[in-house]
C-alpha positions as CSV (number, residue, x, y, z in Angstrom):
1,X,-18.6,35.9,1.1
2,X,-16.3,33.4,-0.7
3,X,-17.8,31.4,-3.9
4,X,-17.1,28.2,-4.2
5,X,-14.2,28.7,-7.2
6,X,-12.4,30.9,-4.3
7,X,-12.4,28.3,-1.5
8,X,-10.8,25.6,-4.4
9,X,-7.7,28.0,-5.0
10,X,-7.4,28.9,-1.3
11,X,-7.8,25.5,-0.9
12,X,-4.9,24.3,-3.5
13,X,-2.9,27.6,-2.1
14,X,-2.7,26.3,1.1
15,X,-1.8,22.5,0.2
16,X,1.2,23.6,-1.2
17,X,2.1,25.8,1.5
18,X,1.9,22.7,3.2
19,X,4.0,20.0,0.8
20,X,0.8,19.0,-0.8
21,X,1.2,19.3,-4.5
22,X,-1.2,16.7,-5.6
23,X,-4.7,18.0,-5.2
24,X,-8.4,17.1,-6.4
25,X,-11.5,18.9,-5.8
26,X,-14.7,16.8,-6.0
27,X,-18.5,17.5,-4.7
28,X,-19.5,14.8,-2.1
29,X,-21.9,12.5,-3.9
30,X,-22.2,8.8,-3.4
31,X,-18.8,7.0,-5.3
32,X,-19.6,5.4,-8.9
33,X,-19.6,1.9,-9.0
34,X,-21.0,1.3,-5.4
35,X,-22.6,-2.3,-6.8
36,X,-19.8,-3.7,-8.2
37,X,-18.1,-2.8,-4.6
38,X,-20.8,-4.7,-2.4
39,X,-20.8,-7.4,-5.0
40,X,-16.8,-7.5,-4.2
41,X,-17.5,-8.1,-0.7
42,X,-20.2,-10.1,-1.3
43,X,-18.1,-12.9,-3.4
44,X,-15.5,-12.2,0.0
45,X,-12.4,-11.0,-2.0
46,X,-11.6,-8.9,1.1
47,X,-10.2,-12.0,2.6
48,X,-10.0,-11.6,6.1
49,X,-10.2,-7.7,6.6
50,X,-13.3,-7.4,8.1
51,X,-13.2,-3.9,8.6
52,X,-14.1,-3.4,4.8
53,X,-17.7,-4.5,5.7
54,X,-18.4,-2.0,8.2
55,X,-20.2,1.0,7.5
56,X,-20.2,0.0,3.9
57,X,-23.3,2.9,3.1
58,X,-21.3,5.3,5.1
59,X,-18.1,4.4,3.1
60,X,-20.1,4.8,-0.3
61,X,-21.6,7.9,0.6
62,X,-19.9,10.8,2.0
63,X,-23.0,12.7,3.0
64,X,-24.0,9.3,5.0
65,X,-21.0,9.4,7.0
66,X,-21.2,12.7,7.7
67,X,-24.3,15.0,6.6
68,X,-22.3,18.5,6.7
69,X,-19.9,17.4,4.5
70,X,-20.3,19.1,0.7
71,X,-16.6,18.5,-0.5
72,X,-13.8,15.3,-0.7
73,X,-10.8,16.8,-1.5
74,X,-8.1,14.5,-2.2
75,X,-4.3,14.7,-1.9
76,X,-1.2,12.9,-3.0
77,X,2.7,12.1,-2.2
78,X,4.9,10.5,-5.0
79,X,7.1,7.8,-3.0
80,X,9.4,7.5,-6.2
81,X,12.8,7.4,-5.9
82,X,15.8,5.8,-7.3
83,X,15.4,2.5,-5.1
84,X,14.7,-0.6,-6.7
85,X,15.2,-4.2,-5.2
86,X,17.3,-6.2,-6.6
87,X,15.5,-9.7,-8.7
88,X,14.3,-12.6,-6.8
89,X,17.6,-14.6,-7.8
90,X,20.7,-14.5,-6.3
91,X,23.8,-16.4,-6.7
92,X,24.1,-19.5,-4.3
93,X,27.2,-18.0,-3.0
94,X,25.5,-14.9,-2.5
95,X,23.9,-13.9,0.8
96,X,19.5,-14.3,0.1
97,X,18.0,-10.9,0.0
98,X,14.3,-10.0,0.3
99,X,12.1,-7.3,-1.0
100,X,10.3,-4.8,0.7
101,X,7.4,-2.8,-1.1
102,X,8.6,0.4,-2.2
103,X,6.2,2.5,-0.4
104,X,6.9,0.8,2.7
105,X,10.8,1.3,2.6
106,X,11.2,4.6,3.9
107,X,9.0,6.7,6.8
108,X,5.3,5.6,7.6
109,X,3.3,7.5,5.2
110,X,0.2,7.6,7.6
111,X,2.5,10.0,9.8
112,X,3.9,11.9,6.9
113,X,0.9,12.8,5.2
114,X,-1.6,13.0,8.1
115,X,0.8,15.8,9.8
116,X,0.4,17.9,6.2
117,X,-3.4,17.3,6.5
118,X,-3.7,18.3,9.8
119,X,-1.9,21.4,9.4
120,X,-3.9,22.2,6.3
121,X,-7.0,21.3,7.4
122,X,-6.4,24.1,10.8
123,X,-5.2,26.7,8.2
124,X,-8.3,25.9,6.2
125,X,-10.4,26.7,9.4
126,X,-8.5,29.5,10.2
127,X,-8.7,31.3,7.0
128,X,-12.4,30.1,5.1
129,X,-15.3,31.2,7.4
130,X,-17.6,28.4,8.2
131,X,-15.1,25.9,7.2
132,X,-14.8,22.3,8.9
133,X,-14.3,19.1,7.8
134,X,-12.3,15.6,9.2
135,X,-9.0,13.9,7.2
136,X,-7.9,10.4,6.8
137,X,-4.8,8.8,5.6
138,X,-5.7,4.7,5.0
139,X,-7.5,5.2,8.4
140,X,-11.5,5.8,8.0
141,X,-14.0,4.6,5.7
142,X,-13.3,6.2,2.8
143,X,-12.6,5.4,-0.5
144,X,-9.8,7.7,-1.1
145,X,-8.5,5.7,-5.1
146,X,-12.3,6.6,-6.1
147,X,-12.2,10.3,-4.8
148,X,-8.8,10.4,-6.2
149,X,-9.5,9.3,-9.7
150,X,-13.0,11.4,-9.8
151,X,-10.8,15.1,-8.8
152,X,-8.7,14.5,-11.5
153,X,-5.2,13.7,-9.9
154,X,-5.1,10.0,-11.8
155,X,-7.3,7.1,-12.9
156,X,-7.9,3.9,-11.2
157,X,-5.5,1.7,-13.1
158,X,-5.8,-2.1,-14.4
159,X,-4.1,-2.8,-11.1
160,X,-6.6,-1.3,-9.0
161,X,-4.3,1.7,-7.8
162,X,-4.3,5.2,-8.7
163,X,-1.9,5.8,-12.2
164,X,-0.7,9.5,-12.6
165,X,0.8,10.7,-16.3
166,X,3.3,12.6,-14.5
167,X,3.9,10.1,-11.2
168,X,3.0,6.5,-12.3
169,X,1.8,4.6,-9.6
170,X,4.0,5.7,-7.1
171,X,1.5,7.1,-5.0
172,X,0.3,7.6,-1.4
173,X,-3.2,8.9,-1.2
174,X,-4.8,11.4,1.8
175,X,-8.8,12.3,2.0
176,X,-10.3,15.6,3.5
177,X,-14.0,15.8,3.7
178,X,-15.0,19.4,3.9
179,X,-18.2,21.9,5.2
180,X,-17.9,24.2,2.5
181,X,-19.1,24.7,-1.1
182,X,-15.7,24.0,-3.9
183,X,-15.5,24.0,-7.4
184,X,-15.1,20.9,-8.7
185,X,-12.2,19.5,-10.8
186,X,-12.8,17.8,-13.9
187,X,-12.3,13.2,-13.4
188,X,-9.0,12.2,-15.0
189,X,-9.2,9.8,-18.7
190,X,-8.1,6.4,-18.5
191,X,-5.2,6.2,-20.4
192,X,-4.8,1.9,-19.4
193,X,-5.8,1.8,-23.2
194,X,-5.2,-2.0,-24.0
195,X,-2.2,-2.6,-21.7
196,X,-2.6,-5.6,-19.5
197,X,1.4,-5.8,-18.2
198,X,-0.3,-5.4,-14.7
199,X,-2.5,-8.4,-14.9
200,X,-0.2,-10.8,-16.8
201,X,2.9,-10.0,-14.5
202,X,0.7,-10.6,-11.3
203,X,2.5,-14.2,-10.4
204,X,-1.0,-15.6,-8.6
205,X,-3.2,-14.0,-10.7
206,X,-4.7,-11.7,-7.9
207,X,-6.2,-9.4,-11.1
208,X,-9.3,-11.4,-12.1
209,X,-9.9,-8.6,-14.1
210,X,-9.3,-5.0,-15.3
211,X,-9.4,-3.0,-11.9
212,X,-10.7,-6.5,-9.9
213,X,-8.7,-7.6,-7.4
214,X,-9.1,-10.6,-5.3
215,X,-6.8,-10.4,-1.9
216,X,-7.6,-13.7,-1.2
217,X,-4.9,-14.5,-4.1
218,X,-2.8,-11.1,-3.2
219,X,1.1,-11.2,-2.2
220,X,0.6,-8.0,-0.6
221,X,-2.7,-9.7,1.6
222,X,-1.1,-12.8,2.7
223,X,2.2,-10.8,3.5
224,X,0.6,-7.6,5.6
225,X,-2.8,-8.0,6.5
226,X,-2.8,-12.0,7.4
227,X,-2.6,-13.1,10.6
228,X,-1.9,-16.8,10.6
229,X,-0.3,-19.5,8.4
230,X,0.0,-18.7,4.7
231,X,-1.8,-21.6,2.9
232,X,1.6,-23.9,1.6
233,X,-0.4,-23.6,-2.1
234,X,0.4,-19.5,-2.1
235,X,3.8,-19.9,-0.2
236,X,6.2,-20.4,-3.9
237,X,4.7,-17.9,-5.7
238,X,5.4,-14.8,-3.2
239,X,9.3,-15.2,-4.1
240,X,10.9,-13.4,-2.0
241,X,8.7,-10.6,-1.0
242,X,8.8,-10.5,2.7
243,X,6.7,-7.3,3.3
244,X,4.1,-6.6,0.3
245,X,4.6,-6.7,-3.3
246,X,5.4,-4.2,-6.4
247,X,4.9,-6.3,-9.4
248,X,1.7,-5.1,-10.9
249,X,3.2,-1.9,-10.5
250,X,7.1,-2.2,-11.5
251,X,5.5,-3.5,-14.8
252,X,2.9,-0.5,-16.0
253,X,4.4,1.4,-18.8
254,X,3.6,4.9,-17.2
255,X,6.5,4.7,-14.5
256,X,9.0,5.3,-16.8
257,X,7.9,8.8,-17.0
258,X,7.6,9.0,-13.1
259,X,9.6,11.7,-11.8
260,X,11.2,11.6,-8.1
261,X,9.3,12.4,-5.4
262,X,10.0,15.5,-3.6
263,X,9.7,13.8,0.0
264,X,13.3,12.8,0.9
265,X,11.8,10.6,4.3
266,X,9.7,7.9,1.3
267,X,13.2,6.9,0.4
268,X,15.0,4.0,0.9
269,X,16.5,3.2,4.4
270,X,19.8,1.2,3.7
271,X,18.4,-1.5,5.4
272,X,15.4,-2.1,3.8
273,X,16.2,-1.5,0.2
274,X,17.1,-5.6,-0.1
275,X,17.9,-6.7,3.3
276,X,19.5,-10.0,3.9
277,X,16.7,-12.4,5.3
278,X,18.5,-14.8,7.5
279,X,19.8,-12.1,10.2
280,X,15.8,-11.5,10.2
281,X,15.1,-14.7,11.5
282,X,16.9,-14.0,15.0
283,X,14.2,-10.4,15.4
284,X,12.5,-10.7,19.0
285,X,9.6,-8.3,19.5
286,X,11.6,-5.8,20.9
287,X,14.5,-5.2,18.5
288,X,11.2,-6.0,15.6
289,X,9.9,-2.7,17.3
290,X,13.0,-0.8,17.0
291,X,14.3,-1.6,13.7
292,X,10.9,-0.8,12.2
293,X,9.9,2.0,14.4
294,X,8.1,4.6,12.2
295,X,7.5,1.9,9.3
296,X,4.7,0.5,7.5
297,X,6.3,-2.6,8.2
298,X,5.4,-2.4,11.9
299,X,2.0,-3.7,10.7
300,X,2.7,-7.2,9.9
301,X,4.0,-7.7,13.7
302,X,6.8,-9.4,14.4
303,X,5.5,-13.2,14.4
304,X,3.9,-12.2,10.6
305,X,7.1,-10.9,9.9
306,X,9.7,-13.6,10.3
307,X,7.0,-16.0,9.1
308,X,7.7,-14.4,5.9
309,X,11.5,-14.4,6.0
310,X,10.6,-18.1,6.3
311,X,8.5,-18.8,3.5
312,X,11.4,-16.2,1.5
313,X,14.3,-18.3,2.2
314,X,12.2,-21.3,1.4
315,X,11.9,-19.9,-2.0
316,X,15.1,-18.3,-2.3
317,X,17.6,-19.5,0.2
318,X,20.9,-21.4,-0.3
319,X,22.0,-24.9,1.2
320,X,24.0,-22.7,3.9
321,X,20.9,-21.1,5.0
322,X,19.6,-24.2,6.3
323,X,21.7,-24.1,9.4
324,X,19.9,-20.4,10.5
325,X,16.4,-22.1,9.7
326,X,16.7,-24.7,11.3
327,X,17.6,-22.9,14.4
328,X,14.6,-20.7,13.9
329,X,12.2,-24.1,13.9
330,X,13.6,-25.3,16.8
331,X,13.4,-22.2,18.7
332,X,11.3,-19.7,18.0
333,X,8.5,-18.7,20.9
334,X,5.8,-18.8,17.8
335,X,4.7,-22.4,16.4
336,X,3.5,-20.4,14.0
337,X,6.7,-19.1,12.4
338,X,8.3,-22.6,13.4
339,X,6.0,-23.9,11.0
340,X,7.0,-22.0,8.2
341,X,10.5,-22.6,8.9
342,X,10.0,-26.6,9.0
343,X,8.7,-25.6,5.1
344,X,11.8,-23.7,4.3
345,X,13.7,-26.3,5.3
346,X,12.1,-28.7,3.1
347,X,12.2,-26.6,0.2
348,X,15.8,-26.1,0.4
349,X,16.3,-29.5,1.2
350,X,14.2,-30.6,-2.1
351,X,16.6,-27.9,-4.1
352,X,20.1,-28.7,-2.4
353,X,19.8,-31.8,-0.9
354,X,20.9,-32.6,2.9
């Protein structure tokens, strides 16, 4: 019979076998700071994601969401790579470009990492007697950033996301919950110290405070998870971001020692590196579907989509891309990205005149 220090390195073993070379071992207990997480909800800083307020006890406590369960084991992917954007401003005889969270510019992480856990998790019931468990990329109610930080593979930054020593914050996070008796890995120190780069680069001030974030005020929010208009008082400040935002994390001092992630399908795509926006504006459903197959991006559907080229070249766009707007706001099957064309109109109009 195994103790529970052999099932951790068979565990760890096997996640490398599989292109898992991030792991943390923690016993399933209910998450620290569980108040100040219904109080978040509770003040509605999840905005319009709803399904944070299901199974809230269930998401808190592993044991509630599953009584077998006696281990989280948590798993990470750097997405680093030598792919920056280029800045917000262009010269007006330059083509507008928008930017494209980093994480979201190459393969869809969900598919990525969920095939590793999959795999591992049938080794692991292969090779460990009385081993079981159930995985989730981004997709149950877990809170993989708490398990992550508590196993030791970062600490939950200033910014709210996980902050490795060795891979920034250029991390995608996976969640196992497992049957079986582990050893448990030690939490990782906080090594934020007094920095606040994070908090004072955030354009809308979506950091109310160290590791508090309010989506409600959240680039990344109104850009991927909205459905609907984006209110014309948050529409300057998200730039040129047309799908998320990086600027808490470009900013924290501990990416310069990230090194390059070892999974070549996280980089870039040539096309979504700093696309030009106003082709985007003439995407129907179908080549949306195409273009983005596989993607992150594939979430914000099509209508969100363009509606944030929109409210991009409103921001960014030169006097010539008024004529491509303006065709948008006239045709367009959705009022609702008409709408937000109408606005990037005017705000070129107010900067160029015509």
């Amino acid at each position: 019979m195994m103790n529970p220090g052999e099932h951790s390195r068979l565990i760890k073993e096997a996640a490398l076998r599989h292109g898992v070379h991030h792991v943390g071992i923690a016993q399933a207990r209910e998450v620290r700071h569980s108040e100040e997480f219904r109080a978040w909800l509770a003040d509605g800083r999840q905005a319009s994601m709803s399904y944070m307020e299901k199974r809230v006890d269930e998401r808190l406590d592993p044991e509630r969401l599953d009584p077998a369960c006696k281990t989280i084991v948590s798993v990470a992917l750097s997405y680093c790579h030598d792919d920056a954007a280029p800045a917000a401003t262009v010269p007006a005889s330059s083509a507008p470009t928008g930017r494209i969270a980093r994480y979201a510019r190459g393969a869809d992480y969900h598919n990525v990492l969920g095939k590793r856990l999959r795999k591992l998790l049938a080794e692991l019931r292969a090779t460990i007697e009385g081993c079981d468990g159930r995985w989730w990329v981004d997709t149950g109610p877990v809170m993989d950033r708490a398990w992550a930080s508590r196993s030791g593979i970062g600490w939950w930054g200033k910014h709210t996301n996980l902050v490795s020593r060795t891979d920034g914050s250029w991390l995608l996070l996976g969640t196992m919950a497992l049957t079986i008796e582990c050893e448990s890995d030690e939490p990782h120190e906080d090594f934020c110290g007094s920095c606040r780069r994070c908090i004072d680069a955030c354009p809308t001030n979506a950091i109310v405070a160290e590791r508090e974030l309010d989506a409600r005020l959240c680039i990344s929010y109104w850009t991927i998870e909205h459905r609907g208009e984006i209110p014309e008082a948050m529409r300057p400040a998200i730039g040129d971001w047309i799908f998320g935002c990086d600027l808490c994390l470009e900013v924290c001092p501990w990416n310069r020692f990230a090194r390059a992630g070892r999974e070549a399908r996280f980089a870039a795509r040539e096309d979504r590196a700093a696309p030009a926006l106003e082709p985007l504006l003439d995407l129907d459903d179908a080549e949306f579907r195409r273009r983005f197959n596989g993607s992150p991006i594939q979430r914000a559907t099509r209508d969100g989509f363009v509606r944030n080229v929109c409210v991009a070249l409103g921001n960014v766009g030169a006097a010539s891309s008024m004529e491509a707007l303006a065709r948008t706001a006239a045709n367009d099957s959705s009022e609702m990205v008409r709408a937000h064309a109408r606005w990037g109109l005017e705000q070129i109009r107010n900067r160029h005149g015509g």
